[in-house]
Wavefront OBJ file of the C-alpha trace (Angstrom):
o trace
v 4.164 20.052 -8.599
v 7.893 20.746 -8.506
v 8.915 23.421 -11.427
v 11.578 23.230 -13.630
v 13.544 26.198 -12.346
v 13.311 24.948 -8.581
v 15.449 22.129 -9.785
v 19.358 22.428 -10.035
v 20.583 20.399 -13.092
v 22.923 17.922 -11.842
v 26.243 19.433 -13.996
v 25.641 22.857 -11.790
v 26.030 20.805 -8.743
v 29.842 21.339 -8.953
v 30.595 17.675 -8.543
v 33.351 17.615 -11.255
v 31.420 15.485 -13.897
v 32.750 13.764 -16.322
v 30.676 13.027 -19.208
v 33.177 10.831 -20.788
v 32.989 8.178 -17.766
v 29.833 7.558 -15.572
v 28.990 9.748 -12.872
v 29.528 7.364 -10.160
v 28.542 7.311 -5.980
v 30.124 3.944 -4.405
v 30.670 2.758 -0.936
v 29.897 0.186 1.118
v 26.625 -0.741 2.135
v 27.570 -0.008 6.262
v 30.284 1.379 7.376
v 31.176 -1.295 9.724
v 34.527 -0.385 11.004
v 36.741 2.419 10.895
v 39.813 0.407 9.226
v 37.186 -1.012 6.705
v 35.373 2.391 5.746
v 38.868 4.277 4.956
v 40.135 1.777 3.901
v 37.351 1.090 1.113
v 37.336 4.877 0.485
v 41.064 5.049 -0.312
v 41.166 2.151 -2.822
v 37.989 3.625 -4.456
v 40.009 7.028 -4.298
v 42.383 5.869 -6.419
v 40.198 4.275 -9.073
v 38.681 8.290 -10.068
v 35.657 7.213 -7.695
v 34.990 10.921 -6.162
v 31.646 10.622 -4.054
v 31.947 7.884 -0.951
v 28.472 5.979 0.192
v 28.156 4.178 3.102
v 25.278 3.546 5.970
v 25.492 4.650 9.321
v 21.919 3.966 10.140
v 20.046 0.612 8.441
v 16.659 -0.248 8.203
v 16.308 -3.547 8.813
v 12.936 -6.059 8.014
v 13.396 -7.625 11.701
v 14.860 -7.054 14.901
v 18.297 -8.565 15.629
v 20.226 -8.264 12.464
v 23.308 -5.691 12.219
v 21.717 -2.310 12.326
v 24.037 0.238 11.693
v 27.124 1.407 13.954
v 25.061 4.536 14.499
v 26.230 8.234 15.150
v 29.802 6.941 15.447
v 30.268 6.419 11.954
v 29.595 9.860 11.370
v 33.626 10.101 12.366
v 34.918 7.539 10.015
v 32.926 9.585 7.299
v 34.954 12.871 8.380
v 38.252 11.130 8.235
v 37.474 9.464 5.017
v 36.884 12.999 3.616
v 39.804 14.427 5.536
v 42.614 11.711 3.841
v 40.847 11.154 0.735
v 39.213 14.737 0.093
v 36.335 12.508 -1.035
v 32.570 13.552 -0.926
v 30.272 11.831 1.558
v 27.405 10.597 1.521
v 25.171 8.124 3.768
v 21.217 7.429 4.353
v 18.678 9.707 6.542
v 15.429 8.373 7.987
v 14.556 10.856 10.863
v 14.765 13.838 12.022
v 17.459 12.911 14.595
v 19.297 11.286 12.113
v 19.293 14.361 10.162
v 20.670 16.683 12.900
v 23.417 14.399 13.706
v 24.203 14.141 10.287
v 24.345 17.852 10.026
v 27.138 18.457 12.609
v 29.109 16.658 10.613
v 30.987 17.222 7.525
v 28.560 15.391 4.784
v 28.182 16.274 1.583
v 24.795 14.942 0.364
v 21.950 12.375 1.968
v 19.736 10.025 0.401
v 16.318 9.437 1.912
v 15.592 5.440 1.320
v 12.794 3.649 0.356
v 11.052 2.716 3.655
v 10.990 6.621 4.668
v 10.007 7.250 1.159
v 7.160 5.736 1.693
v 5.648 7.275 4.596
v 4.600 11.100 4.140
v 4.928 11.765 7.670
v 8.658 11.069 7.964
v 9.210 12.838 4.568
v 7.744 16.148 6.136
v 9.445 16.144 9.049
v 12.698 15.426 7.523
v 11.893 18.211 4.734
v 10.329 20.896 7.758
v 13.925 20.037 9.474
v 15.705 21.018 6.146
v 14.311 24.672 6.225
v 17.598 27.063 6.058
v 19.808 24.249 4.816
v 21.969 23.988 1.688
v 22.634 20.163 1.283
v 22.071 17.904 -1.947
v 19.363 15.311 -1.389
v 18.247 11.948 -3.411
v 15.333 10.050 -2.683
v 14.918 6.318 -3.631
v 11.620 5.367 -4.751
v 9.190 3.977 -2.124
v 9.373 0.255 -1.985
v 5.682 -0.392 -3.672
v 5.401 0.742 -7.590
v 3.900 3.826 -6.676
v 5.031 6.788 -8.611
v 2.804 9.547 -6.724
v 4.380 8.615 -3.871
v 7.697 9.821 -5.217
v 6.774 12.506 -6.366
v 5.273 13.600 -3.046
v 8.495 13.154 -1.453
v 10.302 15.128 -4.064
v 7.863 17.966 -3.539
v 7.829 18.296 0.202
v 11.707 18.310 0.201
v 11.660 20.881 -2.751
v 8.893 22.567 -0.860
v 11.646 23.074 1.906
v 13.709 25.356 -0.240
v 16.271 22.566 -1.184
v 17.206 23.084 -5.340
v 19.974 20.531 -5.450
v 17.353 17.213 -5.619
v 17.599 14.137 -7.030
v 15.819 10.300 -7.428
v 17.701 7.206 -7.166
v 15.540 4.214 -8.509
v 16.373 1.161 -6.742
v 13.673 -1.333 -7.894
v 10.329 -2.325 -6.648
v 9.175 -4.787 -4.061
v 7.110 -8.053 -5.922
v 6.245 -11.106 -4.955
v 6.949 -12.375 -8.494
v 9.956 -14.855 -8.687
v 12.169 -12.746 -10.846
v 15.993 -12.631 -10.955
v 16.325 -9.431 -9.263
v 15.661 -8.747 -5.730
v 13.705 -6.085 -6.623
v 12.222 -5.389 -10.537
v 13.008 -2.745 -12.191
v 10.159 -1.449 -13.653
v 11.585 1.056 -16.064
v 8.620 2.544 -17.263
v 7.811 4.100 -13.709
v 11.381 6.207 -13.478
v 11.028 7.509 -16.805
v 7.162 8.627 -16.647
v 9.134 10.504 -13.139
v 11.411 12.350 -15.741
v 9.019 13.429 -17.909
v 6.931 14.864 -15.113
v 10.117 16.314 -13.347
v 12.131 17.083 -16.788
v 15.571 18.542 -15.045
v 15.446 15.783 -11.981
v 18.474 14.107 -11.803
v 18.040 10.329 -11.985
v 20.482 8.253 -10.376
v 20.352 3.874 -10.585
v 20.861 1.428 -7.560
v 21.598 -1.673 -9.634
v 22.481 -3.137 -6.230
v 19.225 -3.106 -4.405
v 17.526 -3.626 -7.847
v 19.557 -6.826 -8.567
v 20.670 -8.481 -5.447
v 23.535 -9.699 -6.717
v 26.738 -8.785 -8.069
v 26.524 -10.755 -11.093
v 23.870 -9.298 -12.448
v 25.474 -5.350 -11.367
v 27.088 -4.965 -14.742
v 23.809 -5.534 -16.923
v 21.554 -3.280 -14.860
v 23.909 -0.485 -14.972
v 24.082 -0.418 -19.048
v 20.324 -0.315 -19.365
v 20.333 2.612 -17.302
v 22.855 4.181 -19.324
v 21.240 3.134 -21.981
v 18.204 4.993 -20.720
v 19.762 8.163 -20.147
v 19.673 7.907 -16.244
v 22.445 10.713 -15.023
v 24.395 7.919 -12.976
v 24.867 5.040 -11.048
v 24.856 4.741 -7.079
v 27.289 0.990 -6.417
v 27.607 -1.068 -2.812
v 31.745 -1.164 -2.803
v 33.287 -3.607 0.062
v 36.795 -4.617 0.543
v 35.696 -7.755 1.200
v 32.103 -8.493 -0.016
v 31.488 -12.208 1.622
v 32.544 -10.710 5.268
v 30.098 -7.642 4.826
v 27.936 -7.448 7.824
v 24.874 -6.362 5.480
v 23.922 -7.283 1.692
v 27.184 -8.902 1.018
v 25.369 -10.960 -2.045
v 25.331 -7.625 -4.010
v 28.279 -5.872 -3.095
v 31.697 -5.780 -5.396
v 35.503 -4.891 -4.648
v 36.318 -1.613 -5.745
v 38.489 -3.509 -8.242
v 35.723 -4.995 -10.172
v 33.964 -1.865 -9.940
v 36.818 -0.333 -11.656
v 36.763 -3.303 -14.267
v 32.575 -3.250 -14.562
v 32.555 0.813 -15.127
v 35.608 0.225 -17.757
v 33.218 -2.008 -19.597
v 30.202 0.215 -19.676
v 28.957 2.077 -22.707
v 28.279 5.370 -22.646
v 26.085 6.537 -25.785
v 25.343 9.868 -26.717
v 21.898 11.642 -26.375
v 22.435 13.353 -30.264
v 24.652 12.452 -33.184
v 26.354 15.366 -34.769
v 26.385 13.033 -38.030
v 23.635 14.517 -40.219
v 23.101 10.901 -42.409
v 22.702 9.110 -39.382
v 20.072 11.839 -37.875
v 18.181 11.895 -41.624
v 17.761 8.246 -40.660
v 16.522 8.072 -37.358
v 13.826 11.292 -38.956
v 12.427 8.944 -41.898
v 12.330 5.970 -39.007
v 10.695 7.804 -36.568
v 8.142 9.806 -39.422
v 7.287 5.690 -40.183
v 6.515 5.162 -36.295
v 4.486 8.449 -35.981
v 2.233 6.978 -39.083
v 1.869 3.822 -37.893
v 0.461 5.418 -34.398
v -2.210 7.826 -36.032
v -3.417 3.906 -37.875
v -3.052 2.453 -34.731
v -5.215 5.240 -33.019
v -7.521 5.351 -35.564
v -8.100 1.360 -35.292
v -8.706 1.600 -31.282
v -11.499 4.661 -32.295
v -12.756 1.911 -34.823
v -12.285 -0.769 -31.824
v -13.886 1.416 -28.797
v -17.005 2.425 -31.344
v -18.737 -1.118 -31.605
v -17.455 -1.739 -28.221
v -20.314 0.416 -27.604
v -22.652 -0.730 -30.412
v -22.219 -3.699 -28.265
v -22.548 -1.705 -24.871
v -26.151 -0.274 -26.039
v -27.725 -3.668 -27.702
v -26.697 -5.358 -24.418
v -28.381 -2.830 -22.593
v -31.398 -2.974 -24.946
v -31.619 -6.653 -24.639
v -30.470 -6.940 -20.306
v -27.502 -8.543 -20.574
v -24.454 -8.150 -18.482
v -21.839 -6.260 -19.265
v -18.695 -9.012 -18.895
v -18.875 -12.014 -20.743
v -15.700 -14.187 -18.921
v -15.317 -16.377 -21.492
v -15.477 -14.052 -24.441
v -12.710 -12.039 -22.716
v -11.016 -14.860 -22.111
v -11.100 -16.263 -25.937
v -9.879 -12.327 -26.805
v -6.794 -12.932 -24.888
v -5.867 -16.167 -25.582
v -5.684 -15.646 -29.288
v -4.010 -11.863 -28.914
v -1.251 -13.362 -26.731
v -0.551 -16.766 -29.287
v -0.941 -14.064 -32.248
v 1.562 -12.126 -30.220
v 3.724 -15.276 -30.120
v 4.089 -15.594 -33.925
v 4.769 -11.703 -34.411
v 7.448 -12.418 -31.776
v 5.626 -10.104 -28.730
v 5.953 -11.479 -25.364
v 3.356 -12.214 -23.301
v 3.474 -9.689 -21.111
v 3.417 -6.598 -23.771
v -0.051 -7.966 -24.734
v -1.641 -8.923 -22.337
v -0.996 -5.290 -20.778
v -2.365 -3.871 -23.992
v -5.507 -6.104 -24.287
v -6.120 -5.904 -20.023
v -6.177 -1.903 -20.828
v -8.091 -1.921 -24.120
v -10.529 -4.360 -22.245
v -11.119 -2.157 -19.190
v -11.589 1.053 -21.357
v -14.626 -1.430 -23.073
v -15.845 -1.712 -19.215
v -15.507 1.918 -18.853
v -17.641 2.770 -21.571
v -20.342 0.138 -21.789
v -20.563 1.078 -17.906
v -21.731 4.530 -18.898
v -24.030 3.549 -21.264
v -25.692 1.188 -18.782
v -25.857 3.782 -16.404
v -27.806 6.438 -18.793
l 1 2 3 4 5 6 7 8 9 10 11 12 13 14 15 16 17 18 19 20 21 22 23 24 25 26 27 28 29 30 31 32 33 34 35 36 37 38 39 40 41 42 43 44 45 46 47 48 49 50 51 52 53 54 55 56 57 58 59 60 61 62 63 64 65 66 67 68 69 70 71 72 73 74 75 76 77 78 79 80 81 82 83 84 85 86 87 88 89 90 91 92 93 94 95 96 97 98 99 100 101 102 103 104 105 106 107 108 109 110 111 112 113 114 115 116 117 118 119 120 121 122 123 124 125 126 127 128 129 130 131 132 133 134 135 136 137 138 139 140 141 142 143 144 145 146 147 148 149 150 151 152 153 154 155 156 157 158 159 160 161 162 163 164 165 166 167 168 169 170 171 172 173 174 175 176 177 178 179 180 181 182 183 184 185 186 187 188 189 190 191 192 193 194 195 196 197 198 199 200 201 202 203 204 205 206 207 208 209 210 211 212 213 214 215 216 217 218 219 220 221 222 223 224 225 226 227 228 229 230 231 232 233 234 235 236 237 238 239 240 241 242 243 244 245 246 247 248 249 250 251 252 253 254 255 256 257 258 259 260 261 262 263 264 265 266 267 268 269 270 271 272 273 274 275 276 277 278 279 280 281 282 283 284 285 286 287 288 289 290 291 292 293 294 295 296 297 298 299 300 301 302 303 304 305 306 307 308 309 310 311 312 313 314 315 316 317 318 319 320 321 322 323 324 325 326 327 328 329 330 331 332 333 334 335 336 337 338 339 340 341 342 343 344 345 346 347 348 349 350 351 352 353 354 355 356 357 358 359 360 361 362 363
């Protein structure tokens, strides 16, 4: 496990932070030409953007589609940063990739989702990194899986890189959702609480897909507390050789970060903390009841386990389970819960029922 003091916190990067505005990365999703990457830099330059994204290299699902201009790019990048004194930034996914990147004059790299996801590629990009002094983020892989991340995060810690960070950029589902790829909040956070100084950046243009949605997916990560927000920035979006659905104009980025609240982790007003302390004292009594009701709940669940047992009768009864959730989700209804929340707390409730009239069959 990565330890808290092989972690740089993200204000000792020396990135020139501003904790008044959002701590912004934005680009375009490829640098497609040289006129079009400088030229995107410059107007993001003088909108306070600092850090400069763009791809050399893209994964692509099938063969055939725009790629990346390759090692090229690499020069645009170092003339962006020579007339803008920008920071750069753009994607790794090899080691080859890597070393070309590293004759070059870029700032930071972020490892994407697809490499993310394979172990192999993560260690040899990590064993490359040995000796190296470079800022890297790593999206999460594209499946839900949060050891996965973590894996990644380790091997390139393991390399003796301090200056780490995650970018959360959605999940792949085959749900029909608005988003291109759902956000599944919970799985970032339970990341930060196992990681606690790991700066989290948000990609709310891979999550959402589309531009319109941009604005609403970057407030719930302030909301959340992430440390920033990573944008896809095109002069001109519809002409944008890849992902032109979710990119903006650095003038409505300008307009969407504007617009964005930034809330503070602790009010120095002591009525409104007193508050929050009897609220959160309620919440804290209501989960020792709650607690003690599921002890109450998981004890007869086993009364039940043992007489089945005693009387050879299977363990899951479809319909009963069935007639459990059907009335928890239309009670839900009336308490206004969605769906979704119970049915997640009844599936889990139900399967630690399995879990222990399993055991007692198996005595």
């Amino acid at each position: 496990m990565v330890k808290t003091n092989e972690i740089t916190p993200l204000e000792e990067w020396n990135l020139d932070i501003d904790n008044k505005t959002p701590f912004v990365i934005a680009g375009p999703c490829s640098a497609e030409t040289e006129e079009q990457t400088i030229a995107t830099a410059k107007q993001l330059k003088k909108g306070g953007v600092n850090i400069f994204r763009a791809g050399i290299w893209k994964p692509r699902t099938r063969p055939n589609c725009f790629e990346g201009v390759g090692s090229k790019g690499l020069k645009w990048l170092d003339k962006v940063k020579e007339e803008t004194g920008m920071l750069i930034s753009t994607e790794v996914a090899s080691v080859s990739h890597l070393e070309e990147v590293l004759k070059h004059n870029i700032d930071m790299i972020w490892i994407g989702a697809r490499t993310t996801a394979n172990p192999f590629a993560i260690q040899e990009i990590a064993d490359a990194l040995h000796g190296y002094d470079i800022p890297v983020f790593i999206k999460n892989p594209v499946n839900p899986d949060l050891e996965l991340w973590i894996g990644a995060i380790e091997r390139i810690s393991q390399a003796g890189i301090k200056r780490i960070g995650a970018i959360h950029r959605g999940f792949s589902s085959y749900a029909n959702t608005k988003y291109r790829n759902i956000p599944q909040w919970q799985i970032p956070i339970e990341l930060k609480q196992t990681i606690k100084d790991l700066p989290i950046l948000c990609d709310p243009s891979h999550i959402t897909g589309d531009r319109k949605l941009i604005k609403e997916v970057s407030q719930e990560a302030l909301d959340l507390n992430y440390d920033g927000l990573i944008i896809e920035s095109h002069i001109n979006p519809t002409k944008a050789l890849s992902d032109s659905k979710q990119q903006i104009t650095p003038n409505e980025l300008f307009t969407l970060l504007n617009e964005l609240v930034i809330r503070d982790i602790q009010s120095s007003d002591t009525n409104i903390n007193t508050v929050l302390s009897e609220l959160r004292l309620q919440i804290d009594s209501l989960d020792k009841n709650l607690l003690e009701t599921l002890e109450q709940r998981i004890k007869i669940t086993e009364d039940i386990g043992q007489y089945k047992k005693d009387n050879n009768i299977t363990i899951l009864q479809q319909d009963r389970w069935s007639s459990i959730l059907n009335k928890a989700i239309a009670r839900g209804h009336s308490m206004n819960l969605s769906e979704d929340f119970i049915t997640k707390i009844f599936k889990a409730i139900h399967q630690e029922s399995i879990n222990k009239q399993t055991r007692i069959m198996n005595k």
